[in-house]
C-alpha positions as a LaTeX table, in Angstrom:
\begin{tabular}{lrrr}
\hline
Residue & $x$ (\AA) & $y$ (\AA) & $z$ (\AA) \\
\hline
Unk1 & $-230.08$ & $-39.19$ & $-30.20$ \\
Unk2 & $-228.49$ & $-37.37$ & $-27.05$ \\
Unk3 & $-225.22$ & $-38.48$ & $-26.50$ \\
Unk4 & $-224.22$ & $-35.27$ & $-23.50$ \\
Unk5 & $-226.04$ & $-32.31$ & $-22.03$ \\
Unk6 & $-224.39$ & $-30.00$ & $-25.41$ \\
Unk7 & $-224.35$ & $-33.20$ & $-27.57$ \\
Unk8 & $-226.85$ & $-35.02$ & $-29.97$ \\
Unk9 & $-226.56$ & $-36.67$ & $-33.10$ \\
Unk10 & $-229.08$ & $-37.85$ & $-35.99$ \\
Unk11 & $-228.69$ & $-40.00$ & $-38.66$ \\
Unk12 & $-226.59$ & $-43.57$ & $-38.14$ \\
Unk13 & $-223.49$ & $-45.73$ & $-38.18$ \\
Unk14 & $-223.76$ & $-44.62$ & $-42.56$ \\
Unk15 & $-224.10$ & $-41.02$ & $-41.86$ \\
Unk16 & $-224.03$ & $-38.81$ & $-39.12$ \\
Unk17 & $-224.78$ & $-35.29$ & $-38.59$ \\
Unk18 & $-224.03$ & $-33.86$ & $-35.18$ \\
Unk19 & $-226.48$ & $-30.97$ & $-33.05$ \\
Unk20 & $-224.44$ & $-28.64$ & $-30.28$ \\
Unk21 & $-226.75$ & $-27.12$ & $-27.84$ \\
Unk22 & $-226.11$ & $-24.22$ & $-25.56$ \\
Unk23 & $-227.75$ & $-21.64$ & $-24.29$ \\
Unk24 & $-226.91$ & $-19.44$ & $-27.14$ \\
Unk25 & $-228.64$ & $-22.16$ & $-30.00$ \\
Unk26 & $-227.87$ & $-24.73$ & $-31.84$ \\
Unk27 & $-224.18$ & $-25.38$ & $-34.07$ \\
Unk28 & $-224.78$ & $-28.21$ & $-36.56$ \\
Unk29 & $-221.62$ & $-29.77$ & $-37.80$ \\
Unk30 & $-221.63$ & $-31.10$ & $-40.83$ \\
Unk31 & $-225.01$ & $-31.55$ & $-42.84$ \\
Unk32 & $-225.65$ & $-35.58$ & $-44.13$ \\
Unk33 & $-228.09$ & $-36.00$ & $-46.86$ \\
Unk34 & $-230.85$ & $-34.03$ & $-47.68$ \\
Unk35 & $-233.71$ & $-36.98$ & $-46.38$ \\
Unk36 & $-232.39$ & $-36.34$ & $-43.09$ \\
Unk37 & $-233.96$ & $-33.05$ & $-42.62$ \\
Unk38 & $-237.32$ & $-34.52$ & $-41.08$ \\
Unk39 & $-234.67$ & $-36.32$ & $-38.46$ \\
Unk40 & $-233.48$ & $-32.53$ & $-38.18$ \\
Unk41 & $-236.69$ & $-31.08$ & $-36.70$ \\
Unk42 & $-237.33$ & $-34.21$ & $-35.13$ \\
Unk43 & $-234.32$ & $-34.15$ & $-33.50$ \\
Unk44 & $-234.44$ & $-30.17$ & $-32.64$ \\
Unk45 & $-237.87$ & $-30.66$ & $-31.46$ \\
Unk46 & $-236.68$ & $-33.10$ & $-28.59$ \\
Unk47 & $-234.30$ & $-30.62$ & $-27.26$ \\
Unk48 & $-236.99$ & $-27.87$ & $-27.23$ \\
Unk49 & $-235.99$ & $-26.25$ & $-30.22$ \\
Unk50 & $-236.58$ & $-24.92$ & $-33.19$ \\
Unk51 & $-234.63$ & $-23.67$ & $-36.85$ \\
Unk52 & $-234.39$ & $-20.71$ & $-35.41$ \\
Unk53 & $-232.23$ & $-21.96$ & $-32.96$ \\
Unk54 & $-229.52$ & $-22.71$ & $-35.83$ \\
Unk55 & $-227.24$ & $-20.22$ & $-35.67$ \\
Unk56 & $-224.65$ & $-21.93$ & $-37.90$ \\
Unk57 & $-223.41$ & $-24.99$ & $-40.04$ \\
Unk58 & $-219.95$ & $-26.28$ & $-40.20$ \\
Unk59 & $-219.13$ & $-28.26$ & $-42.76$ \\
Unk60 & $-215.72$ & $-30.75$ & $-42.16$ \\
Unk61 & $-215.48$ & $-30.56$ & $-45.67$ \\
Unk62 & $-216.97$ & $-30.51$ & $-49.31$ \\
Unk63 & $-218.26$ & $-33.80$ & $-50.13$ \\
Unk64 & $-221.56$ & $-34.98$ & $-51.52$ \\
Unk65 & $-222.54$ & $-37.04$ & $-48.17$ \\
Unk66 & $-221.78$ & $-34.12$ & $-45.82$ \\
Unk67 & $-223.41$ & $-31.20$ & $-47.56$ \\
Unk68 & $-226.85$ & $-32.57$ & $-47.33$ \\
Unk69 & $-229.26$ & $-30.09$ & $-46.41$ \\
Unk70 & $-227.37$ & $-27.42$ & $-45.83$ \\
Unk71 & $-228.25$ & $-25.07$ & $-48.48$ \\
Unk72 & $-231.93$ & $-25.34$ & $-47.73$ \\
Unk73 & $-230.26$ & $-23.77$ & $-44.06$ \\
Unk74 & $-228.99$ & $-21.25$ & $-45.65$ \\
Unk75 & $-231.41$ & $-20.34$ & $-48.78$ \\
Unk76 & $-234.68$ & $-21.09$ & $-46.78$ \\
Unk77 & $-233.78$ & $-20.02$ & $-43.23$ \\
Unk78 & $-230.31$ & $-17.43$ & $-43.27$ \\
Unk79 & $-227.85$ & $-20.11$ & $-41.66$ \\
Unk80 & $-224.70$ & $-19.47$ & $-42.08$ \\
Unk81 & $-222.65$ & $-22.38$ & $-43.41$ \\
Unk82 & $-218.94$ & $-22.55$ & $-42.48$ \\
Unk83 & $-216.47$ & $-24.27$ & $-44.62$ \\
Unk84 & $-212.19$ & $-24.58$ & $-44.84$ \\
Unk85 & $-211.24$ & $-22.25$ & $-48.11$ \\
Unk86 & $-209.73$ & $-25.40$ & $-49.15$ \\
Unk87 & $-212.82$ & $-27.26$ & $-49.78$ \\
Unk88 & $-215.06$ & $-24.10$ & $-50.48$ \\
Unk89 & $-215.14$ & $-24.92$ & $-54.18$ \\
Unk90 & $-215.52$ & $-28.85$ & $-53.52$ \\
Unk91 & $-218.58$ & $-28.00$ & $-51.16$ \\
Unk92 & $-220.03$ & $-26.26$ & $-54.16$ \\
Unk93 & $-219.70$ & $-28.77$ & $-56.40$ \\
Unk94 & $-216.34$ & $-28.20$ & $-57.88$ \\
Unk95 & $-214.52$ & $-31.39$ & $-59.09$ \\
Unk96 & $-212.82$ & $-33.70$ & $-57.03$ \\
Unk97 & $-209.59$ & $-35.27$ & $-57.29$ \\
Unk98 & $-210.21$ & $-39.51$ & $-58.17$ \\
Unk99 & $-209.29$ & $-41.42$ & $-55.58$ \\
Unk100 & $-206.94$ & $-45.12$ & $-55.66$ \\
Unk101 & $-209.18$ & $-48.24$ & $-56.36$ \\
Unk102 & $-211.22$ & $-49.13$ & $-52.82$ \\
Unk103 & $-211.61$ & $-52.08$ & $-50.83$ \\
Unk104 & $-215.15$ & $-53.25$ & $-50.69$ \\
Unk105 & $-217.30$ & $-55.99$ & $-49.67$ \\
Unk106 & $-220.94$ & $-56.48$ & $-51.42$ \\
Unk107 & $-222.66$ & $-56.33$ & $-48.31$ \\
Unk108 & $-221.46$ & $-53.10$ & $-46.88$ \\
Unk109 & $-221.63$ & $-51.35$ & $-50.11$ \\
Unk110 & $-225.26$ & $-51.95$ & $-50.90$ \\
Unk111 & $-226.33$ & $-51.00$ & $-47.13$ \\
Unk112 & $-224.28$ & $-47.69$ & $-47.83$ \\
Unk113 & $-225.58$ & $-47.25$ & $-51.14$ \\
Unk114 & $-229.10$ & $-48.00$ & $-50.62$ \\
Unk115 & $-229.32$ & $-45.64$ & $-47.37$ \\
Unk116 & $-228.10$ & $-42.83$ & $-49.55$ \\
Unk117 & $-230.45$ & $-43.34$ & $-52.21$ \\
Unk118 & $-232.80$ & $-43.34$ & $-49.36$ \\
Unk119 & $-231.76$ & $-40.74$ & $-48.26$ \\
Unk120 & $-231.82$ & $-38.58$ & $-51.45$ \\
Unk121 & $-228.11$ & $-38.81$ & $-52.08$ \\
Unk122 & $-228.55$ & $-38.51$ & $-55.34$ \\
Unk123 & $-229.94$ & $-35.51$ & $-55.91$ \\
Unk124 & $-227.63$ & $-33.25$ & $-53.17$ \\
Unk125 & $-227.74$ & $-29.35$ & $-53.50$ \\
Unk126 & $-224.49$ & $-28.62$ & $-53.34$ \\
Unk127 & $-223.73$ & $-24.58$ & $-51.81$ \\
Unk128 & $-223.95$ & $-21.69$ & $-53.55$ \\
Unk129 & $-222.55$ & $-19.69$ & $-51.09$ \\
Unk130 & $-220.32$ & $-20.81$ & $-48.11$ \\
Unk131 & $-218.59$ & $-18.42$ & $-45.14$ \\
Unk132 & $-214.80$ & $-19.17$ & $-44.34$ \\
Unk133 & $-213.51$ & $-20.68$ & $-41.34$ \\
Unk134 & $-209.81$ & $-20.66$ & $-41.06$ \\
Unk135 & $-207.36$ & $-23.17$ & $-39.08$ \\
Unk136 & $-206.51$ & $-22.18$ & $-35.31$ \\
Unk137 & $-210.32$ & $-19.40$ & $-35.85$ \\
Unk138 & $-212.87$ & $-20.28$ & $-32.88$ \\
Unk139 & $-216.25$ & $-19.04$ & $-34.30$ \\
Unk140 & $-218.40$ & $-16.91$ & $-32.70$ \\
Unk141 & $-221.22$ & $-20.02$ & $-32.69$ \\
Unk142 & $-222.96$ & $-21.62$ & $-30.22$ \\
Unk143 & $-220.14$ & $-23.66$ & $-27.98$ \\
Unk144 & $-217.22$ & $-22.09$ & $-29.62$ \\
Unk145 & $-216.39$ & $-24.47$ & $-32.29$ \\
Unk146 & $-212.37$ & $-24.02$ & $-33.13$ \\
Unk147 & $-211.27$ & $-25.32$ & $-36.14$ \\
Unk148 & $-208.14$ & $-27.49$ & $-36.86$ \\
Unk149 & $-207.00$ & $-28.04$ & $-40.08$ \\
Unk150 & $-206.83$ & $-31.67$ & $-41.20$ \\
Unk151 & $-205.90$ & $-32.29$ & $-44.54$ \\
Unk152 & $-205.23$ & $-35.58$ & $-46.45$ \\
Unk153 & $-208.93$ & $-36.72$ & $-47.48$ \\
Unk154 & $-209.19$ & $-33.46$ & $-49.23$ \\
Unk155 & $-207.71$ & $-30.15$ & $-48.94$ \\
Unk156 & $-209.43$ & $-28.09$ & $-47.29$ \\
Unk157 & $-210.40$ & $-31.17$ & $-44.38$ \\
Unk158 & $-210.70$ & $-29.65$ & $-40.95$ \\
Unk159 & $-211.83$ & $-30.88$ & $-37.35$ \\
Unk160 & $-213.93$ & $-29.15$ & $-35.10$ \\
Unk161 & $-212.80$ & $-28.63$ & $-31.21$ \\
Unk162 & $-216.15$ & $-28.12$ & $-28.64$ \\
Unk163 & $-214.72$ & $-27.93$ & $-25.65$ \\
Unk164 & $-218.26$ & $-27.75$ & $-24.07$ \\
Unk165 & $-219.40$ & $-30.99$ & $-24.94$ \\
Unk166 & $-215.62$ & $-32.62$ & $-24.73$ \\
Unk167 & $-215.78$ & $-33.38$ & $-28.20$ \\
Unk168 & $-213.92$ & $-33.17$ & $-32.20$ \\
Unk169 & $-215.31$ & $-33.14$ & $-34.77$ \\
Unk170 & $-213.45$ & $-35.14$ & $-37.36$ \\
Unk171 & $-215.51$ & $-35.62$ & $-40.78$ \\
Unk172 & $-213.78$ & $-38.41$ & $-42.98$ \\
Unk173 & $-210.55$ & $-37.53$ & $-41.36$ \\
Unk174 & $-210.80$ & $-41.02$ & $-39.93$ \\
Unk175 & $-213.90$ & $-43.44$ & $-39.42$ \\
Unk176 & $-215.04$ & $-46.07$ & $-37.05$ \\
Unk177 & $-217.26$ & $-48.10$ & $-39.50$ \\
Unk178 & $-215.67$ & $-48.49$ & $-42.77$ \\
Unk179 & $-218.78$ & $-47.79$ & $-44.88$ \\
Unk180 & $-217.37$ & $-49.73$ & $-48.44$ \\
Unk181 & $-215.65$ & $-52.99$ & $-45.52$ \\
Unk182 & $-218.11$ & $-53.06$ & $-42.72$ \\
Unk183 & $-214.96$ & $-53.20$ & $-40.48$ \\
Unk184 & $-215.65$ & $-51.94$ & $-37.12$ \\
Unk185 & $-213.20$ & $-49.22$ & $-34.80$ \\
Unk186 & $-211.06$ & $-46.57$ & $-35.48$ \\
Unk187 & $-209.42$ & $-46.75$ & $-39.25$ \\
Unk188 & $-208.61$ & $-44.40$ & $-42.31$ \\
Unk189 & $-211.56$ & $-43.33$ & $-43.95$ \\
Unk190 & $-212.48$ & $-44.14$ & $-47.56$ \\
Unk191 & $-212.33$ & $-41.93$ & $-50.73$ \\
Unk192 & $-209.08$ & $-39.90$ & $-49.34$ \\
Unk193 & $-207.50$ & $-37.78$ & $-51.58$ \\
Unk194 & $-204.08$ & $-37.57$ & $-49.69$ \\
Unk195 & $-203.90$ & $-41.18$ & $-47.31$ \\
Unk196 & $-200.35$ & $-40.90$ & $-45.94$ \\
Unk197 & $-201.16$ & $-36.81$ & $-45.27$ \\
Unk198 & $-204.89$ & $-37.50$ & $-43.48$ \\
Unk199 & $-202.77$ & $-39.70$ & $-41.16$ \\
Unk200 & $-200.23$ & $-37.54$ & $-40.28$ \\
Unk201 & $-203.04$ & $-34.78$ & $-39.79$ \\
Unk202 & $-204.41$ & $-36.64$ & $-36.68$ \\
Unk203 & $-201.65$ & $-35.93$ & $-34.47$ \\
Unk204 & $-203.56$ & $-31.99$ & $-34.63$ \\
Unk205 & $-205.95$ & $-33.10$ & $-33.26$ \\
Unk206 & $-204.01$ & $-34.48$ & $-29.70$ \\
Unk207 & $-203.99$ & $-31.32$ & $-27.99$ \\
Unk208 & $-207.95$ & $-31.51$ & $-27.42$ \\
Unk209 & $-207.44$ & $-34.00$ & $-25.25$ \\
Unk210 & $-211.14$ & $-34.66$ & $-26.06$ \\
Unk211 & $-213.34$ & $-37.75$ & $-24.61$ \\
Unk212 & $-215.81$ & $-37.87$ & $-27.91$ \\
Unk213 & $-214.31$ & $-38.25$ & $-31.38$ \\
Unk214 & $-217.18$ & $-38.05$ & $-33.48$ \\
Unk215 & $-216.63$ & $-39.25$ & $-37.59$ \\
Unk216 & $-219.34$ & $-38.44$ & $-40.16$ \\
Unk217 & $-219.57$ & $-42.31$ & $-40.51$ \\
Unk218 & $-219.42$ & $-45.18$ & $-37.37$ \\
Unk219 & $-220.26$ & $-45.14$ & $-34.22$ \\
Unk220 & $-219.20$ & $-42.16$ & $-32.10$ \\
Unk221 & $-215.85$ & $-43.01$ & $-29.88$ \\
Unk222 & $-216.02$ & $-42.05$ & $-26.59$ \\
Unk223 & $-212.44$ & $-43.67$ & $-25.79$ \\
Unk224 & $-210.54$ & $-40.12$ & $-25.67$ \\
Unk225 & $-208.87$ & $-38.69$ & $-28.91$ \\
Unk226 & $-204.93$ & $-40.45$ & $-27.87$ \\
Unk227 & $-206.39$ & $-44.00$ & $-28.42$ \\
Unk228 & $-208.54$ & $-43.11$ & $-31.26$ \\
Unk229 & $-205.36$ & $-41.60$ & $-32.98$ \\
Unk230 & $-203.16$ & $-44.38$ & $-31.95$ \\
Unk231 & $-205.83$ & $-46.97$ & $-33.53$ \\
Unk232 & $-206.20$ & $-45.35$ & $-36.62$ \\
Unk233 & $-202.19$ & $-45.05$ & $-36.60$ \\
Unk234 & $-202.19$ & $-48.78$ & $-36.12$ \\
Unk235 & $-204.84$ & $-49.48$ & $-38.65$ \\
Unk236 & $-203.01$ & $-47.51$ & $-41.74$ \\
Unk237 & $-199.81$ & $-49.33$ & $-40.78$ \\
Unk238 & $-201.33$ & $-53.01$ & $-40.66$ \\
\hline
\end{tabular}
């Protein structure tokens, strides 16, 4: 799906995985679930490319749902895939930390579940070897993705600024379809290690002034990053 002239996404509402496109290649941020690699070259096909237009993956951190197929990137193809040293262990399987008991409505859990199985959730390769990417670094990538730290759902958390196609990255740092309530709009995302920390961490991610704020699950917000931030805000304090 294009969403801009640098902008496309693949996947759904359950799981994204975003596609920059410049004239230098293609940045992929963030990596799904392994069954959406045929959407991949579907998806690069479209634009008029190919893998070896991938120059890079940047993972917004570690978990199961995000790494997807990006170690067949990097094993199969030499891709590069970027994560925060933070979550360099938790992309590569490492424990994670439990989280609080969830709130969860039958409905909404089964669609989530069943896509992922689906989607080969259950069988992700997790990394075996990751590249660092640092808070405040802008990586030499196609659009110049700069990273911003955003810890709270886990460690190493970060967002990714593309000022090229107006638009952060922000992983689980917040989500506009709660994928356990089926609630709809900005709000805290699920399984977060550190809640009243990945709310504070928004407020990084103000300076961007960006117009898309694009979460690895819901609908992409093209509302500007202030109202996103303050609706999320608003959302944690209800």
């Amino acid at each position: 799906m294009k969403l801009g002239p640098h902008l496309h996404r693949i996947g759904n509402d359950i799981v994204a995985v975003y596609l920059v496109d410049t004239d230098e290649g293609v940045t992929v941020i963030d990596a799904g679930l392994p069954g959406l690699w045929r959407e991949l070259l579907t998806e690069l096909a479209s634009m008029g490319r190919t893998l070896a237009d991938v120059k890079g993956v940047i993972l917004t951190h570690g978990d199961g749902d995000h790494v997807g197929f990006a170690e067949r990137l990097r094993r199969d193809h030499g891709v590069p895939v970027f994560v925060h040293p933070g979550d360099a262990d938790r992309a590569k399987g490492g424990k994670k930390p439990a989280n609080a008991k969830q709130s969860m409505k039958l409905g909404p859990l089964l669609g989530f579940v069943g896509y992922s199985l689906r989607k080969g959730g259950i069988r992700a390769t997790y990394l075996t070897e990751v590249a660092l990417a640092h808070d405040g670094e802008t990586l030499d990538l196609p659009g110049a993705p700069r990273i911003i730290a955003l810890p709270g759902h886990s460690a190493g958390s970060i967002a990714i600024h593309v000022p090229v196609a107006d638009a952060v990255f922000v992983g689980d740092g917040l989500t506009t379809r709660h994928v356990l309530t089926g609630q709809m709009g900005p709000q805290p995302a699920p399984f977060t290690d550190e809640p009243d920390q990945a709310i504070a961490s928004l407020r990084a991610l103000l300076p961007t002034g960006a117009t898309w704020v694009l979460p690895g699950h819901g609908a992409p917000w093209n509302g500007g990053v202030a109202a996103a931030v303050a609706a999320v805000e608003k959302a944690a304090h209800a």
